[in-house]
Structure formats: structure tokens, C-alpha cells
C-alpha positions in Angstrom: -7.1 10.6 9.5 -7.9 8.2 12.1 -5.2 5.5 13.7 -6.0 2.7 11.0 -5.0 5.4 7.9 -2.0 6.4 9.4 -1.1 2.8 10.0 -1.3 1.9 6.6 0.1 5.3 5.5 2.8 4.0 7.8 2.8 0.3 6.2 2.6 1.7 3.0 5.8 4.3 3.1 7.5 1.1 5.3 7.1 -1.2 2.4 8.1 0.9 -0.3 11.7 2.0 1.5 12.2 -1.6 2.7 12.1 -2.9 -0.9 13.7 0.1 -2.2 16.2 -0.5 -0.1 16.8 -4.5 -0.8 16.6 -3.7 -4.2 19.3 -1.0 -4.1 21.4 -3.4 -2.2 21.4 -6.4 -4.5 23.9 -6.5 -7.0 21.9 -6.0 -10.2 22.0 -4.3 -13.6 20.8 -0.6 -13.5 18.0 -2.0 -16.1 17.2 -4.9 -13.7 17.0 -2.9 -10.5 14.8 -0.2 -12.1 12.3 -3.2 -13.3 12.4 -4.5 -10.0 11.7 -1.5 -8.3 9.0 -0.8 -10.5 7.3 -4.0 -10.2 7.9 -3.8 -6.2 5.6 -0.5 -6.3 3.0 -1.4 -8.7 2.4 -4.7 -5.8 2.6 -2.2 -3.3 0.2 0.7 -4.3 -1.9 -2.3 -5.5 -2.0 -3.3 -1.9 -2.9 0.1 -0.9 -5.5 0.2 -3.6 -7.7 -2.7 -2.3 -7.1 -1.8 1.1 -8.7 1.6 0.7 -11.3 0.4 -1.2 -12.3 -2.6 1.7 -12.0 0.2 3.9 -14.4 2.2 2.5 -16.7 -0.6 1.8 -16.5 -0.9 5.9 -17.1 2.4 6.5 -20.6 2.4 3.7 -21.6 -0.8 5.7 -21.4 0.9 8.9 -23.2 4.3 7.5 -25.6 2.9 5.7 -26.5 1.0 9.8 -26.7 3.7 11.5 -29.0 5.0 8.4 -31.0 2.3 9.8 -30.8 0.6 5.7 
């Protein structure tokens, strides 16, 4: 995995314990925090989602020129 995966491994895993851990920290209901936590990661691996897929749309760009396409 080259250094821009493992930063956004890195970014990703950051995000989630921050919020996790702001979440766990507000007073809230056990139902409220659980909603919140689960909304937190859906935005998150959402996130991760559309930067894997720009990445990979860099990475066809750059393939298809040095394929000379």
C-alpha cells in the first residue's frame, strides 16, 4: 500500500475513534449515542468510499497514459 493508502487508512481509523470518542463523552441517551455513532460512520466510510473511488479513477487516468490511450 503506498504512502497515500495508509494515510487515509490512517485518516480514516483517526476519524472514526475521534468521533467515537466525542460521542461516548457527551451526555446522551444509550439510544441517542448509538444513532449518532451510527450516523458518524456511515459519513465516514462514505468519505472513504469516494475517496477510493477518485483514487482509482487517478490511477485509470494515469494507466490508460502510459498505455499511450
Amino acid at each position: 500500500m503506498g504512502k497515500l493508502g495508509s494515510f487515509l487508512n490512517g485518516l480514516i481509523i483517526g476519524a472514526i475513534s475521534g468521533a467515537a470518542a466525542a460521542l461516548l463523552l457527551a451526555p446522551k441517551s444509550g439510544q441517542d449515542l448509538r444513532e449518532d455513532i451510527k450516523r458518524e460512520v456511515e459519513e465516514i466510510l462514505e468519505e472513504g468510499r469516494r475517496a477510493s473511488e477518485q483514487r482509482q479513477r487517478e490511477m485509470e487516468e494515469q494507466l490508460n497514459r502510459l498505455r499511450g490511450l
